[in-house]
TORKOL-4160 file (C-alpha; in steps of 0.2 Angstrom, whole numbers, padded with zeros to 4 digits, m for minus):
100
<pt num="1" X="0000" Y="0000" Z="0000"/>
<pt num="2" X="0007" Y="0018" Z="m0004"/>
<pt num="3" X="0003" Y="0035" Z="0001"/>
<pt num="4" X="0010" Y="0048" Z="m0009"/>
<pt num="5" X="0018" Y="0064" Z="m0005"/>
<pt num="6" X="0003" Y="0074" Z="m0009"/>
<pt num="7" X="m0012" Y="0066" Z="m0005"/>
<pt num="8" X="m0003" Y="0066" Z="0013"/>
<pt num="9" X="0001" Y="0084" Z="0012"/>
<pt num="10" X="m0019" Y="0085" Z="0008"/>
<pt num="11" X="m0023" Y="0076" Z="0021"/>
<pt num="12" X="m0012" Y="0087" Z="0034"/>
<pt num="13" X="m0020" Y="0103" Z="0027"/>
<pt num="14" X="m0038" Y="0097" Z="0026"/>
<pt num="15" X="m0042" Y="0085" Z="0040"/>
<pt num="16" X="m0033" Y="0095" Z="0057"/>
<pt num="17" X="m0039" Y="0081" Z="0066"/>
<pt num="18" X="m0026" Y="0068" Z="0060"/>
<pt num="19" X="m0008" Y="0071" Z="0064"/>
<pt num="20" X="0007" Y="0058" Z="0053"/>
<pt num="21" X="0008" Y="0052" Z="0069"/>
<pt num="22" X="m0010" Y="0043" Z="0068"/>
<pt num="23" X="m0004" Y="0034" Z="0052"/>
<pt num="24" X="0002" Y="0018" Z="0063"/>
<pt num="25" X="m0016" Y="0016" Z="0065"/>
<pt num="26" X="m0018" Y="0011" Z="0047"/>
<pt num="27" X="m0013" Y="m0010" Z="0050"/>
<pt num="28" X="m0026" Y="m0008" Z="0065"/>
<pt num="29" X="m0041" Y="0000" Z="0055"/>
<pt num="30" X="m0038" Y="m0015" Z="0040"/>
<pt num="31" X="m0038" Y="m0026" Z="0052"/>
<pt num="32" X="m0053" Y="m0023" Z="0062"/>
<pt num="33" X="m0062" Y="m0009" Z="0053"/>
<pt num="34" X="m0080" Y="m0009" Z="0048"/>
<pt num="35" X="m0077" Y="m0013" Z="0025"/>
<pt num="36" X="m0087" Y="m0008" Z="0011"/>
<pt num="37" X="m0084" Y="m0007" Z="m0007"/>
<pt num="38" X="m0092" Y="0013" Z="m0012"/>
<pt num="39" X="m0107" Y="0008" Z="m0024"/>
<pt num="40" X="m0101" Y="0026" Z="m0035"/>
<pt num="41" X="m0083" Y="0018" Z="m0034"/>
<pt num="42" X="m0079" Y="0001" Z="m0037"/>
<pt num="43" X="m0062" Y="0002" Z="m0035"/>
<pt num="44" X="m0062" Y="0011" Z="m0019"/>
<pt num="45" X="m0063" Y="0002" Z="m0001"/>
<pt num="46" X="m0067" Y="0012" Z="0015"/>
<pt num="47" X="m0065" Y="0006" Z="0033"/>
<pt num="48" X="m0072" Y="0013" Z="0047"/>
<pt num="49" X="m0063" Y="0009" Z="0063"/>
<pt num="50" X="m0070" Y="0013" Z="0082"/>
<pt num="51" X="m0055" Y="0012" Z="0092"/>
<pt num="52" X="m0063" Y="0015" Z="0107"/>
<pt num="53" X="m0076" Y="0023" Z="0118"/>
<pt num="54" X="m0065" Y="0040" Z="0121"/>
<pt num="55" X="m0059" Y="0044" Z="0104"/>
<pt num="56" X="m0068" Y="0047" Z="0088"/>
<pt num="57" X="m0070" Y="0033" Z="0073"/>
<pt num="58" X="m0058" Y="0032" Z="0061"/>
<pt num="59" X="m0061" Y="0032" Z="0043"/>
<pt num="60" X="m0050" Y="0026" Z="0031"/>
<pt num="61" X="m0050" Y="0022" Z="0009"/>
<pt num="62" X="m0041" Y="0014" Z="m0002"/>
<pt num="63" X="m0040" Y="0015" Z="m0020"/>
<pt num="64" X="m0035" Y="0001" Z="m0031"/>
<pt num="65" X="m0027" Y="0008" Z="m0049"/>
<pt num="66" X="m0034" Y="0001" Z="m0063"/>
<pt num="67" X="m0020" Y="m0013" Z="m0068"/>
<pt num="68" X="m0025" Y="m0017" Z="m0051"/>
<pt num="69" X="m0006" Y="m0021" Z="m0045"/>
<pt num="70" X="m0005" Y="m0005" Z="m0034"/>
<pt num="71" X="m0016" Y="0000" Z="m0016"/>
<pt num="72" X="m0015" Y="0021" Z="m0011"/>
<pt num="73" X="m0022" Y="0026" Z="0002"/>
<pt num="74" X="m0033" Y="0042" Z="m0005"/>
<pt num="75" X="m0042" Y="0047" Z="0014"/>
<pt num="76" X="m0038" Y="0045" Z="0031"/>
<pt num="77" X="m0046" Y="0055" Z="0043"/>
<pt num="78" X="m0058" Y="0054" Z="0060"/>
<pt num="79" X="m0076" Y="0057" Z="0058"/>
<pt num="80" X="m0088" Y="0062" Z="0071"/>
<pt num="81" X="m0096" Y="0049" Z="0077"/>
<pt num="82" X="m0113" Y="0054" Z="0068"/>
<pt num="83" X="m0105" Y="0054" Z="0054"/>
<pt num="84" X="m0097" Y="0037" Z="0057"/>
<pt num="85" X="m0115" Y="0027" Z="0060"/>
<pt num="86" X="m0123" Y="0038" Z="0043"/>
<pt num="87" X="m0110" Y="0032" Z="0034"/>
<pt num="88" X="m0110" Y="0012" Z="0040"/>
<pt num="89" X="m0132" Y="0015" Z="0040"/>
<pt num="90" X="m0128" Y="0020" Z="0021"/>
<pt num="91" X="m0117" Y="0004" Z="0016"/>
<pt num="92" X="m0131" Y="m0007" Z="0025"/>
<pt num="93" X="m0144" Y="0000" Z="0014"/>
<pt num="94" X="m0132" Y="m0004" Z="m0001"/>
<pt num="95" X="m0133" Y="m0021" Z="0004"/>
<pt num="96" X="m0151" Y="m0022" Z="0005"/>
<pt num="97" X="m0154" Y="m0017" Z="m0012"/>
<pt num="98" X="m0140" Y="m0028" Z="m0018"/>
<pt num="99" X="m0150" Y="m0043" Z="m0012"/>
<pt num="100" X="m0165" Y="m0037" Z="m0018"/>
């Protein structure tokens, strides 16, 4: 997986919330995040990790170029923890018309 100099710069600038330090986290949120495919991008997984009851949820996606022999991490970031149960309520719904 690869994170390139300027989605991270990006990521510094737009998420104050996230600091480099937090990107150790990465291994933990794959691990034990929340995983959904976007139905709008079908080469881009999001994880949604809740790693614990005192700090908010993290949120992380990765996209998959098209040869499909390369992972980049585009987002990284914490999400309120509204915006972390919209956002898992919105992949269940996905499903649910999947099925139907």
């Amino acid at each position: 997986m690869r994170l390139s100099a300027e989605t991270l710069k990006k990521q510094l600038s737009k998420h104050k919330n996230i600091k480099p330090e937090d990107y150790r986290f990465v291994q933990d949120v794959l691990d034990s995040g929340d995983f959904f495919i976007e139905a709008h991008r079908p080469n881009t997984a999001v994880f949604v990790h809740w790693d614990g009851d005192e700090s908010l949820p993290l949120k992380l996606a990765i996209k998959r170029t098209r040869s499909g022999d390369r992972l980049y991490i585009t987002s990284f970031h914490r999400l309120t923890r509204t915006a972390a149960r919209r956002l898992l309520r919105k992949r269940d719904r996905e499903k649910t018309k999947e099925r139907v």
